[in-house]
N, C-alpha and C positions, 0 to 999 in steps of 0.2 A: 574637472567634474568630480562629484564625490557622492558615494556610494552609502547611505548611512553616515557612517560614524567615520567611513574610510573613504583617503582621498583615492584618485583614479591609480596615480603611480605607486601606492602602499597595493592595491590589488595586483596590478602587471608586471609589478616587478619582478617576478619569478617567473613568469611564465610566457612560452615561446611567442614570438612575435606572430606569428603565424598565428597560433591560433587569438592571441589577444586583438588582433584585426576581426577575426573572426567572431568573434564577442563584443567589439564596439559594431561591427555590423549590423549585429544581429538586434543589439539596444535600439539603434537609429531602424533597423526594420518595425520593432517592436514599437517603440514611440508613434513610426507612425498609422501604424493596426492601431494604438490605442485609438489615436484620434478620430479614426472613423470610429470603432466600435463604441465610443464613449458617447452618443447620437443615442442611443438604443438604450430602451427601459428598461427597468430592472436593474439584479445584482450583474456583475460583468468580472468570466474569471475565464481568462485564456491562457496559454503556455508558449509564450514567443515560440522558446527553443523546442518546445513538438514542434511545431507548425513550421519553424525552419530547417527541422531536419527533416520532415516529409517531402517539405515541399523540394529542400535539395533532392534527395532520392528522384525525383518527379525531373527536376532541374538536369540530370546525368541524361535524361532523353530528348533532351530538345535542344534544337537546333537553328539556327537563322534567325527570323523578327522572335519568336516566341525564348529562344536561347537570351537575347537580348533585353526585350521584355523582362524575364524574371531574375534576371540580372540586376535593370534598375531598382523593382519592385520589391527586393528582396535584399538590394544591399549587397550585393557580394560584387567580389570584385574581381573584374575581367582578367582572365590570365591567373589567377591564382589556385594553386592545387586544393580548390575545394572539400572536397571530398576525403585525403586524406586525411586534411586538417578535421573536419568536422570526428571522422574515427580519432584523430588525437584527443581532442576536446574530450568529447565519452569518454576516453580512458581516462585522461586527467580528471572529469568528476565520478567516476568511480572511485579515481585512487583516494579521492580526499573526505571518502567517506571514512566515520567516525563513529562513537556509538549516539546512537541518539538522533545519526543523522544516516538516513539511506536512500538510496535513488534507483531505480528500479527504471532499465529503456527498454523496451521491445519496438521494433519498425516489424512493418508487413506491408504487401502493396498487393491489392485486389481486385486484380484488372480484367474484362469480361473474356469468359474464355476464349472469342473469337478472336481475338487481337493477340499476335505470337510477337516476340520479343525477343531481341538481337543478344545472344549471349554474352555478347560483350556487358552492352548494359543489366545483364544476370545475375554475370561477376562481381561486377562493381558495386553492385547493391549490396550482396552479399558480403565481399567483402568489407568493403568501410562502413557500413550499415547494421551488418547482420541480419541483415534483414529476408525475411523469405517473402516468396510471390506466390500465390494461392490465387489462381484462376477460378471464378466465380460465374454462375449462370443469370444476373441478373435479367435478363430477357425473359426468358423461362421459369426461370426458379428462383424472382426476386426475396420472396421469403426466407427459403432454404439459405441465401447468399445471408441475407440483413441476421439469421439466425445464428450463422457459422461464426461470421467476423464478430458478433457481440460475445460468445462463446471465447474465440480467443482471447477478447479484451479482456473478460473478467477471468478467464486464467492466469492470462500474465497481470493483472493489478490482484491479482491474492481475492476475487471474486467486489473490490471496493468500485470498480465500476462496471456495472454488468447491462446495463441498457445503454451503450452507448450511440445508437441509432435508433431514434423510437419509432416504431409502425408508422408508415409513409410519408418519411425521410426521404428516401431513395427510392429510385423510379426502375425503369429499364432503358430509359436514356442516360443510368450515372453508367459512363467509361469505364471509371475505376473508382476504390476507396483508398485510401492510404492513411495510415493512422501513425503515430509514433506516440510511444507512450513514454 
């Protein structure tokens, strides 16, 4: 396969196998979200790697059909230390920032306050994530919620994305939000 200008083994050569799984994954998850979303009018611009590393985060709680499930759907592969691997990754594209080039992750998971959460999967998040959990009142205080989390996003993007949920988006049937920037 080649990348641009670069073949597949000029890119992995340096880099842990572990995570380069994790990066052929994530291409074959991403190929095929294009192919659905490429059905759809208009301009079209998504971020595999957010939406793989949310959905991991998400992926640390489930368990049984739904474990297995995002499993296929997702590319990743059974039995492998997800999750560290994915905090590898981050760091490896942190380290390979350069000038001219900068990459900027925040995760946060926004889940309605009534729903309490196993500290185990707290940790985990936190750890290999960094990510924090901000329990939100979508029931009650669907505003107040859609207001906070847009607030954080445009804090952590340097205020370059500031409506990231526009007014009724989000119901008091969303669970939770989880964003990864």
């Amino acid at each position: 396969m080649t990348f641009g200008r670069f073949r597949e083994e000029d890119v992995t050569m340096n880099i842990d196998p572990s995570i380069a799984a994790i990066v052929k994954n994530n291409t074959a998850f991403a190929i095929d979200l294009y192919k659905r979303l490429q059905k759809t009018k208009g301009n079209l611009f998504f971020s595999p790697y957010s939406i793989s590393v949310a959905l991991a985060m998400t992926y640390a709680g489930a368990l049984g059909e739904t474990e297995q499930q995002m499993t296929q759907a997702l590319h990743f592969s059974a039995g492998q230390q997800l999750h560290p691997v994915f905090s590898s990754l981050e760091s490896e594209l942190k380290a390979a920032q350069s000038d001219g080039i900068l990459l900027r992750s925040a995760n946060s998971l926004y889940p309605q306050t009534k729903y309490p959460f196993l500290e185990a999967f707290l940790g985990l998040v936190k750890e290999h994530y960094g990510a924090d959990i901000t329990s939100v009142d979508y029931e009650n205080n669907l505003e107040e919620a859609r207001v906070y989390i847009n607030n954080w996003v445009a804090e952590k993007t340097e205020e370059k994305i500031k409506d990231l949920i526009p007014s009724g988006a989000i119901n008091a049937l969303t669970p939770y939000f989880s964003r990864d920037l």
